[in-house]
C-alpha positions as CSV (number, residue, x, y, z in Angstrom):
1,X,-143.1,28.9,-74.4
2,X,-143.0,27.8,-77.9
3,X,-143.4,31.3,-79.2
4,X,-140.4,32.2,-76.9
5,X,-138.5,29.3,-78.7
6,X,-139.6,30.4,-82.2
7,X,-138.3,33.7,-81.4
8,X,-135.2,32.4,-80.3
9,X,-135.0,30.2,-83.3
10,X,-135.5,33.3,-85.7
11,X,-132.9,35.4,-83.9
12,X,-129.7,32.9,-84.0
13,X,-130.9,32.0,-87.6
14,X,-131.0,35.8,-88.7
15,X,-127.6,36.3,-86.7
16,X,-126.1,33.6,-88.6
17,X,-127.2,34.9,-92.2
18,X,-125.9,38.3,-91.1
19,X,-122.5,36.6,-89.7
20,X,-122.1,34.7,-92.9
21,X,-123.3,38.0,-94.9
22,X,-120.5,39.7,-93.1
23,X,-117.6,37.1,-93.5
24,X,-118.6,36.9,-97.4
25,X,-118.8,40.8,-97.7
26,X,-115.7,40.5,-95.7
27,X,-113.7,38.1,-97.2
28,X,-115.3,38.5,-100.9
29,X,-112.5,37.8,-103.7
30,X,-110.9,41.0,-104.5
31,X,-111.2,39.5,-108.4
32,X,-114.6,40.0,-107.9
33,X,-115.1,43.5,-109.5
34,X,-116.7,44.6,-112.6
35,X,-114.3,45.6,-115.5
36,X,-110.8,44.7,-113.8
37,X,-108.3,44.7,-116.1
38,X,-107.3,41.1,-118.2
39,X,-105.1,38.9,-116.9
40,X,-104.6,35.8,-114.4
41,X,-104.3,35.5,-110.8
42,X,-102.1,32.6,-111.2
43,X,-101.7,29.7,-108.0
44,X,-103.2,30.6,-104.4
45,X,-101.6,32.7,-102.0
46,X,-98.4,33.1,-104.4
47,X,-100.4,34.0,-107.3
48,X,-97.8,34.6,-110.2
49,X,-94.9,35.9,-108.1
50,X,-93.0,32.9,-108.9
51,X,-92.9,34.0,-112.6
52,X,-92.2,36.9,-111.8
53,X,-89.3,36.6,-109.7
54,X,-88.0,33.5,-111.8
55,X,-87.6,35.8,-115.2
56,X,-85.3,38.1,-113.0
57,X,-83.4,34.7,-112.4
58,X,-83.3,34.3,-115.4
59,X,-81.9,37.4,-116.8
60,X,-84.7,38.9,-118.6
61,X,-87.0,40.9,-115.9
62,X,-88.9,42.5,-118.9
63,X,-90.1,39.1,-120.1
64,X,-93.0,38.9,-117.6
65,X,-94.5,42.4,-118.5
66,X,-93.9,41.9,-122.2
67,X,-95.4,38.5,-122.4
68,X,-98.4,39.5,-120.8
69,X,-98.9,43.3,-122.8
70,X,-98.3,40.9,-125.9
71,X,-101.2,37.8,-124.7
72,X,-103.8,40.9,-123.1
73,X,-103.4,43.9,-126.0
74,X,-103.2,45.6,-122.9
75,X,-100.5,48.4,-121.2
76,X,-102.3,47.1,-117.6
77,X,-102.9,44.0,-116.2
78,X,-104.0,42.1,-113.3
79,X,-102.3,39.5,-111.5
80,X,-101.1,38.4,-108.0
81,X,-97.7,39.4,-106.7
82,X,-96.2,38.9,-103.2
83,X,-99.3,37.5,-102.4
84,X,-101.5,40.7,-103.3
85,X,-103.6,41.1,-105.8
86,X,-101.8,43.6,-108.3
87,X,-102.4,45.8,-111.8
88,X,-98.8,46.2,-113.2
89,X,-99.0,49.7,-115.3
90,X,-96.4,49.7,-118.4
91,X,-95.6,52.6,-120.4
92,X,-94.7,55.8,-120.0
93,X,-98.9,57.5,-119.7
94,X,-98.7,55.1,-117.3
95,X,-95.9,56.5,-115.5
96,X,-97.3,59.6,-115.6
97,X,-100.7,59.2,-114.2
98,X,-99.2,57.1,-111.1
99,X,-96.5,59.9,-110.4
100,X,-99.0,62.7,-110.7
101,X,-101.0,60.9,-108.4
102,X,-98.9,60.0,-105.6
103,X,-101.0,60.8,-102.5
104,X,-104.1,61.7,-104.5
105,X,-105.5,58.4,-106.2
106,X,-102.3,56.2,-104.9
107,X,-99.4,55.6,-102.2
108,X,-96.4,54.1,-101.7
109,X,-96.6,50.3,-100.6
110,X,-93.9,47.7,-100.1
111,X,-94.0,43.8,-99.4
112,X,-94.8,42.9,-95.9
113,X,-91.2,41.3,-96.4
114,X,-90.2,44.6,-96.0
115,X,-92.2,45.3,-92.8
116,X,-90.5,41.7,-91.5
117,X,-87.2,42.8,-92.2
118,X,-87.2,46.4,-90.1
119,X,-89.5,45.5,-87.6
120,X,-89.3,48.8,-85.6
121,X,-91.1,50.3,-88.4
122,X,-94.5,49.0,-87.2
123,X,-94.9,50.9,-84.4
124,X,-96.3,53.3,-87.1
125,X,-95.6,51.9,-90.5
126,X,-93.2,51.7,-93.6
127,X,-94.8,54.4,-95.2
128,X,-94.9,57.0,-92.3
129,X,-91.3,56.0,-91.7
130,X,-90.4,56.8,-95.2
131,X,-92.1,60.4,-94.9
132,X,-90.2,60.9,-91.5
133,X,-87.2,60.1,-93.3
134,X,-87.8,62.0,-96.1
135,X,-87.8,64.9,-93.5
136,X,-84.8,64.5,-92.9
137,X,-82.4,64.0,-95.9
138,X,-82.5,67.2,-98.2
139,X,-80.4,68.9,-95.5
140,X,-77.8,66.0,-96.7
141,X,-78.5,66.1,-100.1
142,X,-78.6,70.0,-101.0
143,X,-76.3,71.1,-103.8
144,X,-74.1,72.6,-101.5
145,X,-73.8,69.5,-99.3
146,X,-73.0,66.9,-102.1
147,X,-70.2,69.1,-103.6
148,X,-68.5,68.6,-100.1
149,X,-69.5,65.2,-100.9
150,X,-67.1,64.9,-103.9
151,X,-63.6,65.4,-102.5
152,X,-64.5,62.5,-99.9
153,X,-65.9,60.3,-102.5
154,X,-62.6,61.1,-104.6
155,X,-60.1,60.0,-101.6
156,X,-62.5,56.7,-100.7
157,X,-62.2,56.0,-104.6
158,X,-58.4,56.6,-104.5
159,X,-58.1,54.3,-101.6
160,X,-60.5,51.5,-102.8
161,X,-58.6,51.2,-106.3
162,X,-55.2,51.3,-104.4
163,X,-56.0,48.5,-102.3
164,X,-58.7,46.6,-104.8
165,X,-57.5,46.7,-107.9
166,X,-54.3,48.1,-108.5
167,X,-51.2,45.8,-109.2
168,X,-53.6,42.5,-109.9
169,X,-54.4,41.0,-113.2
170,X,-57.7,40.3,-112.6
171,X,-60.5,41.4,-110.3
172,X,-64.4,40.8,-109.8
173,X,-66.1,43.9,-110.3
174,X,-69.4,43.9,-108.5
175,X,-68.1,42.9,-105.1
176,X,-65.5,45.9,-105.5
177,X,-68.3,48.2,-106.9
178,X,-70.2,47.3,-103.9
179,X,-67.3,47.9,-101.3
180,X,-66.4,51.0,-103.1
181,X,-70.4,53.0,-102.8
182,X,-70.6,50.9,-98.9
183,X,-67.3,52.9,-98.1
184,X,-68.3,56.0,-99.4
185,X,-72.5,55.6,-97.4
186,X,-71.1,54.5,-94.2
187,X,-68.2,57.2,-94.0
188,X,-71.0,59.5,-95.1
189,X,-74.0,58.7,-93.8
190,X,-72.0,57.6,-90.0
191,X,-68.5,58.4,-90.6
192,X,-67.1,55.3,-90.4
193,X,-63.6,54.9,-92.7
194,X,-61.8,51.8,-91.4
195,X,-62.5,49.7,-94.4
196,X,-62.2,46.0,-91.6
197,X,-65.0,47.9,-90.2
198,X,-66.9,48.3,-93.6
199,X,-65.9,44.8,-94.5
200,X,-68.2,43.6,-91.6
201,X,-71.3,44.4,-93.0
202,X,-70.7,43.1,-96.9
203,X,-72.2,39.8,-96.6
204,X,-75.0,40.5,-94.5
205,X,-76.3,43.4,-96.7
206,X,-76.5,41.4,-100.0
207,X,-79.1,39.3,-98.0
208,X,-80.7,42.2,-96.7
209,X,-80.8,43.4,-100.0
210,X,-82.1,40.2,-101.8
211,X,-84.9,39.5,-98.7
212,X,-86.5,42.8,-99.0
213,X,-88.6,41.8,-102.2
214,X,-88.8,38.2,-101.7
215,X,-91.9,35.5,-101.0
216,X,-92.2,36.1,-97.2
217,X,-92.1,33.2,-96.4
218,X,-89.9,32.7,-93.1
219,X,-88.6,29.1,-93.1
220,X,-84.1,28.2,-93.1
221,X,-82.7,28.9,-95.8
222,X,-85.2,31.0,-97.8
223,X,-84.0,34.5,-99.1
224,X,-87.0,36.1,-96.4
225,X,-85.2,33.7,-93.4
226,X,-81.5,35.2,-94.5
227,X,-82.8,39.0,-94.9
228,X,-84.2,38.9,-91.7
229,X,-80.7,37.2,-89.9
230,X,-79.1,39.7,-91.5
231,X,-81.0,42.8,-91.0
232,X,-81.0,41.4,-87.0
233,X,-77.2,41.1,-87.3
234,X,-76.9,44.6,-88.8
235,X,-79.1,46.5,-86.4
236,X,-77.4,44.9,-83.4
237,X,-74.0,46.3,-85.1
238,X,-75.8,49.6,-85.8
239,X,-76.9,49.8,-82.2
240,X,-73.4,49.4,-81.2
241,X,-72.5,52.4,-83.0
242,X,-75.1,54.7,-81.8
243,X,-74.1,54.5,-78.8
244,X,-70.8,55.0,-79.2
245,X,-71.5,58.4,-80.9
246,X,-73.8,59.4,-78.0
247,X,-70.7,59.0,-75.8
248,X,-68.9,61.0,-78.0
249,X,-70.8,64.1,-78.7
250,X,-71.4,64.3,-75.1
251,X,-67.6,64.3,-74.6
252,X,-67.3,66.7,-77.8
253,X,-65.0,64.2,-79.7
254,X,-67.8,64.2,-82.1
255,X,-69.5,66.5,-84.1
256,X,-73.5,67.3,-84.2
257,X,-73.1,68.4,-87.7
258,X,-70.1,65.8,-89.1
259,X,-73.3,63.3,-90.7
260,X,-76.6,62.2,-90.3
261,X,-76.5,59.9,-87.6
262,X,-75.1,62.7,-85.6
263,X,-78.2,64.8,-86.6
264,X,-81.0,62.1,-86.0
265,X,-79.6,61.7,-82.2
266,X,-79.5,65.6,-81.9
267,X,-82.5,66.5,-83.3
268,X,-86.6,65.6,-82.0
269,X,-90.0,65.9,-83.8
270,X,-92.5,69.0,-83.4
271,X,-93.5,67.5,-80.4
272,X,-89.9,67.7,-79.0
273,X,-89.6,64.1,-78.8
274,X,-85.9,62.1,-80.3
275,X,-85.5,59.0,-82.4
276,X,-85.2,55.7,-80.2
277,X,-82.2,54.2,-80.7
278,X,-83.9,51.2,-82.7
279,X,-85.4,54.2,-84.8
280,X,-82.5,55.5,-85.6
281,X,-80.6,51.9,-86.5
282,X,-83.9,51.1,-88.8
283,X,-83.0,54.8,-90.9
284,X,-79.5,54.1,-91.1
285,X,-80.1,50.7,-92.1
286,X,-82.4,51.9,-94.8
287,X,-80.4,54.4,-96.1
288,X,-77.3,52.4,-96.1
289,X,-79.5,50.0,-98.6
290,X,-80.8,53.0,-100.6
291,X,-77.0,54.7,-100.4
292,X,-75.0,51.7,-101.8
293,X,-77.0,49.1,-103.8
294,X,-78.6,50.4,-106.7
295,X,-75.3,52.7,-107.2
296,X,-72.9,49.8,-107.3
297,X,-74.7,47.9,-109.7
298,X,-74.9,50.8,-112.1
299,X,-70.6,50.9,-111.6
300,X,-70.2,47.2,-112.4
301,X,-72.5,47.8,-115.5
302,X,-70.6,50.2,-116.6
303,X,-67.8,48.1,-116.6
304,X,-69.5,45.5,-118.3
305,X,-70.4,48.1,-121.4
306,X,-67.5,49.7,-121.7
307,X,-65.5,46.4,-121.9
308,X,-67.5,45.1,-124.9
309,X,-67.6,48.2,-126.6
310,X,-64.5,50.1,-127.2
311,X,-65.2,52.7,-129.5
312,X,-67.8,54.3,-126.6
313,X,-64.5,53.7,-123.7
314,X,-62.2,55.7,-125.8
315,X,-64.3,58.6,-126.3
316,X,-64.8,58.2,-122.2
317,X,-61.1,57.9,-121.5
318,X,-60.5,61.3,-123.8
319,X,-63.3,63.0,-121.5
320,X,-61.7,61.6,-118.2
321,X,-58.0,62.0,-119.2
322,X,-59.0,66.0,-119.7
323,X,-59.8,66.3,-116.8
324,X,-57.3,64.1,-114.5
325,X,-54.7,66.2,-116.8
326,X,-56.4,69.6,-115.4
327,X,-55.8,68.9,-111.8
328,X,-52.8,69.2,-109.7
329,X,-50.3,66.8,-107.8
330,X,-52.7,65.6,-104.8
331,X,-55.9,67.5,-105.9
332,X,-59.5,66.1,-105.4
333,X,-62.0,66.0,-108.1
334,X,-64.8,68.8,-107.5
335,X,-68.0,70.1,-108.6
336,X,-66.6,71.9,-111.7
337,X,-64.6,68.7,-112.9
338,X,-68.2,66.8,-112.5
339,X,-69.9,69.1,-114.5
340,X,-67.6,68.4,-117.5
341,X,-68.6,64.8,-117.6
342,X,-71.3,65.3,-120.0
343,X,-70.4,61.9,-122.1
344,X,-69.6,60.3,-119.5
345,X,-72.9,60.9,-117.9
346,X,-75.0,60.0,-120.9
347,X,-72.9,56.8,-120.7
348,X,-74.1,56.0,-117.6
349,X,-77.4,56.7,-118.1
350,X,-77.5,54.5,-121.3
351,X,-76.7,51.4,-118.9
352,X,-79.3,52.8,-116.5
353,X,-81.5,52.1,-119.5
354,X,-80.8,48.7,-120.1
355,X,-80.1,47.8,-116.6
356,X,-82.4,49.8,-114.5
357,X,-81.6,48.8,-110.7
358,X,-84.4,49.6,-109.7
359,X,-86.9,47.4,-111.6
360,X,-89.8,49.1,-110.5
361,X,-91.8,49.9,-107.7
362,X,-95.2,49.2,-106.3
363,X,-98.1,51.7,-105.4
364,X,-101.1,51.0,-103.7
365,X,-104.7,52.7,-104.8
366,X,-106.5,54.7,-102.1
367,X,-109.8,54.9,-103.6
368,X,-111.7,53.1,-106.3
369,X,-110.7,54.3,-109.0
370,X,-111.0,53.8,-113.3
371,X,-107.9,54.6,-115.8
372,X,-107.8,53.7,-119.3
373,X,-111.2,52.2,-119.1
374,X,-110.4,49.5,-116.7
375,X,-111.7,49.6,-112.7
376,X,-108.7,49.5,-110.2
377,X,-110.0,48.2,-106.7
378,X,-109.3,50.3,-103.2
379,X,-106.5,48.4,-101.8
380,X,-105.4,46.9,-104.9
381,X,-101.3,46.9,-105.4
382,X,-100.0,48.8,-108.4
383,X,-96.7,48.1,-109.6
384,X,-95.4,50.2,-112.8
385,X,-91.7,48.8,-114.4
386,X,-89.4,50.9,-115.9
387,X,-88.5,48.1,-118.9
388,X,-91.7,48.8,-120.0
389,X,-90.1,51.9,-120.8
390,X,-87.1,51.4,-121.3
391,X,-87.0,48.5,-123.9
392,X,-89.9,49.8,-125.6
393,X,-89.0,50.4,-129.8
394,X,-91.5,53.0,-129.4
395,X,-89.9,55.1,-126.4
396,X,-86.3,54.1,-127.7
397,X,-85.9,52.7,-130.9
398,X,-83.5,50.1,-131.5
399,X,-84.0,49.4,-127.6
400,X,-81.0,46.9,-127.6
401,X,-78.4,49.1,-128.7
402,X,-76.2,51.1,-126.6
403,X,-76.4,54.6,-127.8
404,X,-75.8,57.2,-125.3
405,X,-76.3,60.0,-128.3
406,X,-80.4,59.6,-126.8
407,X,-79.4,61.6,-123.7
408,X,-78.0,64.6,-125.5
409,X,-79.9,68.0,-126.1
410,X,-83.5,67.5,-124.5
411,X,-82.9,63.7,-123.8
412,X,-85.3,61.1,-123.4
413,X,-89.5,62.2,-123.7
414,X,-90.9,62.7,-120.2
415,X,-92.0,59.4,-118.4
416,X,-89.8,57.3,-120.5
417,X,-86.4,57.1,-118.7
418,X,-87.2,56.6,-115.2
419,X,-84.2,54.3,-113.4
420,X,-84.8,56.8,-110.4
421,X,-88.9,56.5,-110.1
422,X,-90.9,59.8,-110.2
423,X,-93.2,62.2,-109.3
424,X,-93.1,63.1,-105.5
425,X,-91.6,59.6,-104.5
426,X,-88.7,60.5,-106.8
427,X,-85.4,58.7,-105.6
428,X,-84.2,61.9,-103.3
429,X,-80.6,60.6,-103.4
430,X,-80.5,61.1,-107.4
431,X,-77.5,63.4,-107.5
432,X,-75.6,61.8,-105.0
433,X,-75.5,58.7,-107.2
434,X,-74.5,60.6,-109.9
435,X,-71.6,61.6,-107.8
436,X,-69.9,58.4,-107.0
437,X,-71.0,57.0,-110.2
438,X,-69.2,59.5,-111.7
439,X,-66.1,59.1,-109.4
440,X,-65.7,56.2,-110.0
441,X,-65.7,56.1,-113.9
442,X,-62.8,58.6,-113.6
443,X,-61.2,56.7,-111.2
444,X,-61.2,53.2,-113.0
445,X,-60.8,54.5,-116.6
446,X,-57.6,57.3,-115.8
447,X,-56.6,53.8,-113.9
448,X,-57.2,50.8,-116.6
449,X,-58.9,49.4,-119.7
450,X,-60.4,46.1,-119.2
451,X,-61.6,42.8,-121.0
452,X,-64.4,40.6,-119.7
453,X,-62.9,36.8,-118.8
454,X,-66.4,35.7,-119.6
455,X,-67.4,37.1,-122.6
456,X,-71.1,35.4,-122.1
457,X,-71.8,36.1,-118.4
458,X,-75.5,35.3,-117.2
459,X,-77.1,37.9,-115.8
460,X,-79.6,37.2,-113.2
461,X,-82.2,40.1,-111.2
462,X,-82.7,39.5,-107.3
463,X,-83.6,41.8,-106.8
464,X,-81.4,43.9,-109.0
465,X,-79.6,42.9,-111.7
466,X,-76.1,41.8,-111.3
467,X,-73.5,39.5,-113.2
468,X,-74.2,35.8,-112.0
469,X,-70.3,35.2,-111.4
470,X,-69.6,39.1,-110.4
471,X,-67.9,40.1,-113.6
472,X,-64.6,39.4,-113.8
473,X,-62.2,41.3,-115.6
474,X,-58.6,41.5,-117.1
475,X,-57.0,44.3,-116.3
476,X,-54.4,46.3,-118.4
477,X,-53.1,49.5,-116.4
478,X,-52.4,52.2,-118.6
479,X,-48.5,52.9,-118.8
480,X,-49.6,57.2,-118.0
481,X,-51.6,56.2,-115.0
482,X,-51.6,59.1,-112.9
């Protein structure tokens, strides 16, 4: 009997050193690798996010990557972002190694805010939902698509700046901006034109928008509480819409080839199954977000620059005023007009420099892996920031000044200018931004030229950058307007 009890004894203690074996294997800090890159985890479970987020706040994103390049002598890092431990990657061989590797050594990741927010993505995940919609967009964004594109996006613009800005003395520029790229994605994307209808969404978006990459933490009143209300709000409006089109291409007043939501409820996987409803509203939501945001903060910029610096609107309202002179009584601007907007283009990517909407973006590594010396973790969040780029004297010198003239001939050196990400995970709607970004420079400068009422505007970044009071403007029509 005692030896039955001694063997008992040294079985539960050996099960216990193998649990506790297990739970530290298990639970083992991920800071606890050889040669990690320098840098600081920062507080528990928030790490440094707070810094992070709170230099966006405060107008100067780039301050958190340059601080720490400047304290570490070092282009990566570690730290803890969003609650994950992270290597942030600056500079442009940077860039290039996690674009040439997407899907090799590394993979998209976002926030589990962002799984919160469309929860009907988890029934696979964010990132397979990202490759199903991937699937599905170049049929809507093919060269010969987006030139149909530009005669709609010309009437939406004609109609916003009739009704928006037209006969008033001042306006706020990035609420317009962002009712004038909304119109243009929901009459696109689900042919919706009735601008009350549009209207509807407004408010709810910019909380989507600001609760995708926020702390996820879900209590009233946070950013993560008001991006989830709104996405809830929005789907359930969504919904509402889908089936209304179901009714209506089974009756043949609509369409299966007038937009994409038509084509996601006509179309199944190889397996011949179609998108859920809830499916379908999670896409559209997503690609209303992609369709509108980042565009209409590039358009208020643009406003911004060209108001404080006159010299670079003139030789834009010369380039504009050619055209708008070319075109007949009632015409629509079209692909051949857009292709003369050379200056006008290297305008707009000048303030895509300085005030990238996207920030940057986050990868996560699939493998142990070592680059530039320093061991990067399996599992481990990567996030790469295009200020590191973009600001840097030694991709753009003089990074502070506004010179478009860097965009002319062979532009920018690879890696360097990269407001639209890269690699494979490059921003598929590229040229359709360039579209209504375009349409609406011509539109606003053939219109107006402009002052700022604040000359000293704060600029804050949540999660994009916008003007803290929404950039108000003077307005001074021009006598010719046509």
């Amino acid at each position: 009997m005692e030896h039955l009890y001694l063997t008992l004894l040294l079985a539960f203690v050996s099960f216990v050193s193998l649990s506790l074996f297990i739970i530290f294997y298990k639970h083992r800090s991920p800071y606890a690798y050889p040669n990690l890159p320098p840098g600081k985890i920062g507080l528990p479970f928030v790490g440094e996010s707070l810094e992070f987020l709170s230099t966006g706040w405060k107008g100067h994103p780039e301050k958190f990557i340059f601080d720490r390049i400047a304290r570490y002598s070092s282009v990566i890092f570690k730290t803890n972002l969003l609650g994950e431990p992270a290597a942030v990657f600056c500079g442009a061989a940077c860039n290039k190694f996690l674009f040439s590797n997407e899907n090799k050594l590394v993979t998209a990741w976002w926030p589990n805010s962002v799984n919160k927010i469309f929860p009907t993505s988890l029934q696979t995940s964010s990132i397979e939902e990202s490759k199903k919609m991937r699937k599905l967009l170049p049929q809507f964004l093919k060269p010969e698509a987006l030139q149909r594109y530009i005669g709609i996006m010309d009437g939406i613009a004609q109609r916003h700046f009739e009704s928006g800005w037209e006969n008033k003395e001042e306006v706020k520029v990035f609420p317009l901006a962002k009712s004038y790229t909304f119109w243009i994605a929901c009459r696109l994307f689900m042919s919706i034109e009735d601008p009350n209808h549009v209207e509807r969404f407004a408010e709810p978006f910019h909380h989507l928008a600001s609760g995708v990459i926020s702390i996820p933490i879900d209590l009233p009143g946070t950013a993560f509480n008001r991006g989830i209300k709104a996405s809830n709000f929005i789907r359930k409006e969504l919904l509402k819409i889908i089936k209304q089109r179901k009714i209506d291409l089974g009756n043949g007043s609509a369409s299966p080839t007038q937009d994409i939501l038509s084509h996601m409820l006509l179309t199944s996987d190889e397996s011949g199954q179609f998108m859920s409803e809830l499916d379908i509203a999670d896409k559209i939501l997503g690609l209303l977000i992609g369709g509108h945001d980042t565009a209409s903060a590039a358009c208020t910029f643009i406003v911004k620059y060209l108001a404080e610096l006159p010299h670079i609107y003139q030789k834009v309202y010369e380039e504009q005023m050619e055209i708008a002179k070319s075109k007949a009584a009632g015409e629509m601007l079209n692909w051949d007009d857009i292709q003369k907007m050379k200056y006008s283009w290297n305008v707009a990517c000048e303030v895509l420099r300085l005030a990238p909407p996207l920030q940057g973006a986050f990868r996560q590594a699939l493998y142990d892996f070592i680059f530039d010396g320093f061991s990067i973790p399996k599992g481990w969040k990567l996030y790469w920031s295009a200020n590191s780029t973009h600001k840097d004297p030694e991709c753009f010198p003089e990074p502070e000044k506004f010179d478009p003239t860097r965009f002319e001939g062979n532009g920018p050196a690879p890696y360097t200018f990269v407001p639209f990400g890269g690699g494979p995970r490059m921003c598929p709607g590229k040229e359709y931004a360039r579209l209504e970004i375009l349409v609406f420079m011509h539109n606003v400068i053939k219109r107006f030229k402009w002052e700022k009422v604040l000359p000293d505007e704060k600029i804050i970044v949540d999660p994009m950058p916008v003007p803290a009071k929404g950039l108000p403007v003077r307005l001074y029509p021009h006598a010719h307007a046509l």
